[in-house]
C-alpha positions in Angstrom: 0.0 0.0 0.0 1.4 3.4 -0.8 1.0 6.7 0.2 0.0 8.5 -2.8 -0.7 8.2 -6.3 2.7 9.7 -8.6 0.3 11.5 -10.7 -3.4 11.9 -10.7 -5.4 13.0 -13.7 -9.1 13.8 -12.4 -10.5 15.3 -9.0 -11.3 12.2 -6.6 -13.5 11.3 -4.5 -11.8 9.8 -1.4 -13.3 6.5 0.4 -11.3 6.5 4.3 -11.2 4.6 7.2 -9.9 4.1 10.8 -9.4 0.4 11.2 -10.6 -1.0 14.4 -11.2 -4.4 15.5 -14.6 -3.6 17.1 -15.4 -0.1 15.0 -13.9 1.2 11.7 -14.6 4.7 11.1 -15.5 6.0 7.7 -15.3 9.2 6.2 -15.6 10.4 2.1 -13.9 13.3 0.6 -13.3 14.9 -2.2 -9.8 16.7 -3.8 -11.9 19.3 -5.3 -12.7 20.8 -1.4 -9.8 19.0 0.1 -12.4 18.0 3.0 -14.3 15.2 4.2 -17.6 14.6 6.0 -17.5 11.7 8.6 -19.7 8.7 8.0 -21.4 6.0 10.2 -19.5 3.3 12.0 -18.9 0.0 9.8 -19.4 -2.6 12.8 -16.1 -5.4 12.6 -15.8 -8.8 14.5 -12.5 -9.6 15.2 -11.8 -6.8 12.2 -14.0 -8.9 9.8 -16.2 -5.8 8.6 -19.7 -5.7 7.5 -18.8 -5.9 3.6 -22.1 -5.4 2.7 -22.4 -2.0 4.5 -18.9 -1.0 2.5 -20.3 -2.3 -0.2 -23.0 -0.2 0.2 -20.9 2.8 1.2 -18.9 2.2 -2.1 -22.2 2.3 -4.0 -23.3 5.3 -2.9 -20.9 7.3 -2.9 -19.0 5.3 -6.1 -14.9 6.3 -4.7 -11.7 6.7 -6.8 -9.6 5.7 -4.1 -9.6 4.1 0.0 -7.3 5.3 2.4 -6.9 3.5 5.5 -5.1 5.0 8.6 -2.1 2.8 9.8 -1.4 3.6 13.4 2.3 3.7 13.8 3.6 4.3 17.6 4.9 6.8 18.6 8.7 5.9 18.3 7.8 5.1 14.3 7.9 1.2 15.1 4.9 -1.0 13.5 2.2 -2.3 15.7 -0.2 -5.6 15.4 -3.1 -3.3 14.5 -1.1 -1.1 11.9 -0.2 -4.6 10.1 -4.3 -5.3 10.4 -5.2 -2.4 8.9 -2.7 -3.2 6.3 -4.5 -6.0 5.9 -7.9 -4.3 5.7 -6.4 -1.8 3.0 -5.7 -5.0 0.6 -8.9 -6.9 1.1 -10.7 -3.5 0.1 -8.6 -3.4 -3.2 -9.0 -7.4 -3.9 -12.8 -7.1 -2.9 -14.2 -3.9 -4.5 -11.6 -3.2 -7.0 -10.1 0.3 -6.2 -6.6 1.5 -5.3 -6.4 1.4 -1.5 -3.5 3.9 0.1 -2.4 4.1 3.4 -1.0 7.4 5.8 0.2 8.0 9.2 -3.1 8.4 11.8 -0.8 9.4 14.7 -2.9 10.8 17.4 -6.1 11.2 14.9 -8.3 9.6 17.7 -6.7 11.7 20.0 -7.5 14.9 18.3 -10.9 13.8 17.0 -12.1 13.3 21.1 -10.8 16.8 21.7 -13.6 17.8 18.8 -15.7 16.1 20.5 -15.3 17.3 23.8 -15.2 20.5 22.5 -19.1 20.3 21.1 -19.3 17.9 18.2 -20.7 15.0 19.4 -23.0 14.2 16.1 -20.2 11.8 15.1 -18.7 8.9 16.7 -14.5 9.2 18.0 -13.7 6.4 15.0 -15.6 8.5 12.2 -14.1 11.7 13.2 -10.5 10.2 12.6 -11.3 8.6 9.9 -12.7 12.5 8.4 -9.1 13.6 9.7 -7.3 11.0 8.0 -8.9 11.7 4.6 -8.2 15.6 4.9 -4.5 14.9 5.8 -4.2 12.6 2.8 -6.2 14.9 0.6 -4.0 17.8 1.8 -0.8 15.8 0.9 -1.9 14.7 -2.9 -0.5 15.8 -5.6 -1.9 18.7 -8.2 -3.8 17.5 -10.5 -2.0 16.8 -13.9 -3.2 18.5 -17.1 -4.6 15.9 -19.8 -2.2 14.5 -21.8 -3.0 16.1 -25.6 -3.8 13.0 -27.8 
């Protein structure tokens, strides 16, 4: 799983997720803004999602690309669930059949409870971070590339 695309050719529309074992957040975005609205909570057994509810998520709103959040530690050294959510990222790609890309979610969760307890509680802690790790990915993409003249 990468982190970006080299080059992308068309404004996307961003699927993302915070992988849990219980919970995995959601989120969509789009390039175009360069923001993202969180969704509800895919329910996970063991980290088995619902696929029908992501299929249903891709259905609706019909995404470009997934990002996934891998949760690093703090001292950049791989945990058991950033290797599940590696996972995750390439059963999305095998199973609905669009490019899956991974960033950095340090401290996401932490900074989407401080939204929380700062007023927005309309959205669950694992949808918030998954909203925050689709902006940070949006903001790191690439411009846009000009059409190629045929």
């Amino acid at each position: 799983m990468n982190s970006y695309p080299s080059r992308v050719q068309k404004h996307l529309t961003v699927l993302g997720f915070d992988f849990g074992t219980k919970r995995i957040g959601a989120a969509v975005g789009q390039s175009l803004t360069g923001t993202a609205q969180a969704l509800p909570i895919i329910p996970a057994r063991d980290g088995i999602p619902d696929w029908d509810m992501l299929r249903a998520l891709v259905t609706r709103w019909q995404p470009d690309v997934f990002v996934v959040g891998l949760p690093y530690n703090m001292d950049d050294s791989e945990s058991d669930l950033l290797l599940r959510a590696r996972k995750f990222g390439k059963r999305l790609e095998g199973q609905l059949h669009k490019p899956c890309f991974g960033i950095d979610e340090r401290l996401t969760s932490f900074v989407a409870r401080g939204e929380i307890l700062r007023g927005n509680r309309d959205d669950a802690v694992d949808s918030i971070a998954a909203r925050l790790i689709v902006e940070s990915w949006l903001a790191g993409l690439p411009a846009v590339s000009p059409a190629t003249p045929s």
